[in-house]
C-alpha positions as CSV (number, residue, x, y, z in Angstrom):
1,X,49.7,122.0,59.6
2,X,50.3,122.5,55.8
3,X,53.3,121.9,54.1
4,X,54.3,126.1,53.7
5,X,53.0,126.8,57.1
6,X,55.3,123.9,58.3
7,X,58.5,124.9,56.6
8,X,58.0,129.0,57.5
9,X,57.7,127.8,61.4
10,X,60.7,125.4,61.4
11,X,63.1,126.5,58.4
12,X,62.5,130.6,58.5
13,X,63.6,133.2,60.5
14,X,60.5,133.8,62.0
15,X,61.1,137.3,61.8
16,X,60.8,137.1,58.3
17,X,56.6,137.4,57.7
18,X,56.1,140.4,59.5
19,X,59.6,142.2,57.8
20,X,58.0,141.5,54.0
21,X,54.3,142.5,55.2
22,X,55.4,145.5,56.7
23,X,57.8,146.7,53.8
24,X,54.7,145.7,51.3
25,X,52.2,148.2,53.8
26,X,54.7,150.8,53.9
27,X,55.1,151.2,50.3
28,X,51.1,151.0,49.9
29,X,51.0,153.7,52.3
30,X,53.4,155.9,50.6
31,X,51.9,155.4,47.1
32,X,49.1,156.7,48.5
33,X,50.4,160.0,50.2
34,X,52.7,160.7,47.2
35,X,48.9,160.6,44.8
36,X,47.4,162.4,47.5
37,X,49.9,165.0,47.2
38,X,50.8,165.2,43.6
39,X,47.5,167.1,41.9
40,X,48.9,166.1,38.5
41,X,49.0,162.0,39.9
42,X,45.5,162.4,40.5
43,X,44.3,162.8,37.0
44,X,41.9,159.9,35.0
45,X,45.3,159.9,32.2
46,X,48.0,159.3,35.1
47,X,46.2,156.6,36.9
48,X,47.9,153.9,34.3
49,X,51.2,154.5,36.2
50,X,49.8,154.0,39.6
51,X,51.2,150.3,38.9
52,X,54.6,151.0,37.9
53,X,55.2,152.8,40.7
54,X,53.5,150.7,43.2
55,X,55.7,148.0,41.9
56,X,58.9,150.1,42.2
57,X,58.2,151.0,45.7
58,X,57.3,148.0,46.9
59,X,60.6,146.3,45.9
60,X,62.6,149.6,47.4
61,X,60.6,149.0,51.0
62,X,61.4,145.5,50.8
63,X,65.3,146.3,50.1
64,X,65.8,148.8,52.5
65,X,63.9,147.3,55.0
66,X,65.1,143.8,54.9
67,X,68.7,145.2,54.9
68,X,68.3,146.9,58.0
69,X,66.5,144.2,59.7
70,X,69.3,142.3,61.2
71,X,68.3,139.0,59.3
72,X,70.1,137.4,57.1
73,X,68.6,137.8,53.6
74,X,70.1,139.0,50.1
75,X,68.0,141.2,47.8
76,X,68.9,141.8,44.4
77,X,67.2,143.1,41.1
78,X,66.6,140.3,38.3
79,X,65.9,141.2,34.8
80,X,63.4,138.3,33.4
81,X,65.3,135.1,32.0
82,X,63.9,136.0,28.3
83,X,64.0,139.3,28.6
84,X,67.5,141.1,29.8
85,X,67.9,144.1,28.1
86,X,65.9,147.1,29.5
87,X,62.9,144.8,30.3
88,X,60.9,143.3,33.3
89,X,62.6,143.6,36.5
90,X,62.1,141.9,39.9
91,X,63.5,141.5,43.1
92,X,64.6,138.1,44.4
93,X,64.8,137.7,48.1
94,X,67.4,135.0,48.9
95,X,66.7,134.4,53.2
96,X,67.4,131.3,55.9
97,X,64.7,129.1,54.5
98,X,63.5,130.3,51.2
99,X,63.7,132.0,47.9
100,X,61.1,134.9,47.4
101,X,60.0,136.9,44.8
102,X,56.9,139.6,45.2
103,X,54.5,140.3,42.7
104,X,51.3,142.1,42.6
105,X,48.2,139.6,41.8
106,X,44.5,140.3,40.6
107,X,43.0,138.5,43.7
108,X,44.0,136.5,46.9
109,X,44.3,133.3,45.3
110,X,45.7,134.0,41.8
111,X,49.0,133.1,40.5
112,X,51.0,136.7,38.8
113,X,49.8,136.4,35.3
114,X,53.0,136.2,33.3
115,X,55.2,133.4,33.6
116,X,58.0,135.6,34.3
117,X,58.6,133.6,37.7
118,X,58.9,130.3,36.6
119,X,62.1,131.2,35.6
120,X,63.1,131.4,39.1
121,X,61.3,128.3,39.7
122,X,62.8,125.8,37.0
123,X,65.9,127.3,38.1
124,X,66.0,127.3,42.1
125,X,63.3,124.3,42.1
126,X,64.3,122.2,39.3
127,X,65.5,119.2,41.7
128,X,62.1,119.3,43.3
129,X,59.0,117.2,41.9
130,X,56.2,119.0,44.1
131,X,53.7,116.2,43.0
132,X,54.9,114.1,46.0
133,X,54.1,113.2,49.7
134,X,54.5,115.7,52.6
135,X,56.9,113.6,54.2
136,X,59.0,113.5,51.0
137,X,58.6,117.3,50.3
138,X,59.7,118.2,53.9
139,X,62.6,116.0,54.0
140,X,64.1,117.9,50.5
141,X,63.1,121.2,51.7
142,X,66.1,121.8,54.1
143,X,68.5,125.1,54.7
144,X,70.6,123.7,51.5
145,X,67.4,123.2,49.1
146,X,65.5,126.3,50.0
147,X,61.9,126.6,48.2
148,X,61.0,129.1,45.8
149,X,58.0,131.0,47.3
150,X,56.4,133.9,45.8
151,X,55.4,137.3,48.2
152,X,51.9,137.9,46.7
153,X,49.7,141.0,47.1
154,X,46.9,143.4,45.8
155,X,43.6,144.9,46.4
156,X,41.2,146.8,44.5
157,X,41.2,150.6,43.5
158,X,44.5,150.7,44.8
159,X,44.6,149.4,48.3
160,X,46.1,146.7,50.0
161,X,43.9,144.1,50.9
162,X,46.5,140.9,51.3
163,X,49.7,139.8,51.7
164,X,50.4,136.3,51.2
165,X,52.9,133.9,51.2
166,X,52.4,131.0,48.6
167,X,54.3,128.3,47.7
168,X,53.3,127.5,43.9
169,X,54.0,123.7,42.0
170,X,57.3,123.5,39.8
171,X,55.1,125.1,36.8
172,X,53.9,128.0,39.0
173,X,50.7,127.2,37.7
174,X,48.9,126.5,41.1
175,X,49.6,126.8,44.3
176,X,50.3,124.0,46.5
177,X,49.4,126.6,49.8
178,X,48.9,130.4,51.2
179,X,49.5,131.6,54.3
180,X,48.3,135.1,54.9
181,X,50.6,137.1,56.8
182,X,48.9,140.3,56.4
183,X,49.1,140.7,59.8
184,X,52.1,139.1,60.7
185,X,53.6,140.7,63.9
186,X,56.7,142.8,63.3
187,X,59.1,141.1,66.3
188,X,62.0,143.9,65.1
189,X,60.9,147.5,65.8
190,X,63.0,149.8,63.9
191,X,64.3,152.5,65.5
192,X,63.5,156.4,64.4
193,X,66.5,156.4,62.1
194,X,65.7,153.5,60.3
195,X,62.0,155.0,59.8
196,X,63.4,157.9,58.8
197,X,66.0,155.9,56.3
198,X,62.8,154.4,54.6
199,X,60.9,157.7,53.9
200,X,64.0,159.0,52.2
201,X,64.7,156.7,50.3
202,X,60.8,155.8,48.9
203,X,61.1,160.1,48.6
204,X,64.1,159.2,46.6
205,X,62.9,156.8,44.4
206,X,59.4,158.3,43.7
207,X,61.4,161.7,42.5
208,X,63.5,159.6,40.1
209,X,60.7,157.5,38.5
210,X,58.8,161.2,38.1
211,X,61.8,162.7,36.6
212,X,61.7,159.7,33.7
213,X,64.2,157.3,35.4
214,X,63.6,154.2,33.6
215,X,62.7,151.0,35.9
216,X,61.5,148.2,35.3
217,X,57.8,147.1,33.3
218,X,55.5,145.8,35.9
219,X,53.6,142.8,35.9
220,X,49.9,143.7,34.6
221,X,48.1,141.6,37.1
């Protein structure tokens, strides 16, 4: 067993894969009924936003849907280390285990093309030298040194077609392993309410961003 695959089954909730890949699925799903919907979404010139609001939607799913999971995770909106004012935004998942952050990649095994996340990395990971043996990664990887992994995801002409998660080396330029979890079972079934809950509030968002709310630039990958 690899050294992510390890840690996810022994140090995570193992609630945790099946919350992010269904939040991630959700908010695929609802990009694609609000450009279904929207006539003026489906022209050539609009097709540039498609990205900008994938990437807001996705980090609203995760947020609502992590907060009414019952686990115990954080999520909060970071504005890039060198660029705070009006700039790049992300979430940052902080859970029992690990320190996540999603972005959209160009394919399964690519890293998100800007180096916006290293931030987070030198930061949460800076004790850590990842060139090492298993057995010395796994014994500082504990619930007081959580890893920094990154929620990966993507497809082509706009649907999903992974969700990974990766944990990358201190640079976050490589990964050290993947592990899809695409089809991770969802152990917590939300009730009807919460469903409801998560419609609103991607209806919510979607009407803001389409009204010129600003939010965040996304990550071009």
């Amino acid at each position: 067993m690899g050294i992510l695959r390890q840690h996810l089954q022994n140090e995570c909730d193992p609630r945790l894969p099946g919350e992010l890949a269904y939040s991630v699925k959700e908010a695929y799903s609802y990009l694609r009924l609000l450009v279904n919907s929207n006539p003026i979404l489906q022209n050539k010139e609009m097709k540039k936003t498609y990205g900008h609001l994938r990437q807001g939607l996705v980090d609203v799913a995760l947020r609502t849907v992590l907060e009414k999971s019952g686990l115990d995770v954080n999520v909060h909106m970071r504005s890039a280390l060198h660029n705070r004012t009006g700039g790049y935004t992300y979430s940052m998942i902080e859970a029992k285990g690990a320190i996540i952050s999603p972005a959209k990649t160009r394919s399964v095994t690519a890293l998100p093309r800007k180096a916006l996340h290293r931030d987070i990395a030198s930061v949460k990971n800076r004790q850590f030298d990842l060139f090492t043996s298993q057995e010395e990664i796994n014994q500082k990887y504990d619930e007081n040194t959580p890893p920094f992994l990154l929620l990966t995801y993507g497809g082509k002409n706009n649907m999903l077609d992974y969700v990974q998660l990766g944990l990358p080396d201190i640079k976050a330029e490589m990964w050290i392993e993947q592990v899809d979890i695409i089809n991770a079972p969802r152990i917590i079934v939300n009730n009807e309410e919460n469903n409801y809950d998560l419609g609103l509030t991607l209806t919510k968002f979607a009407n803001d961003i389409m009204k010129g709310e600003s939010y965040g630039e996304e990550d071009k990958s």
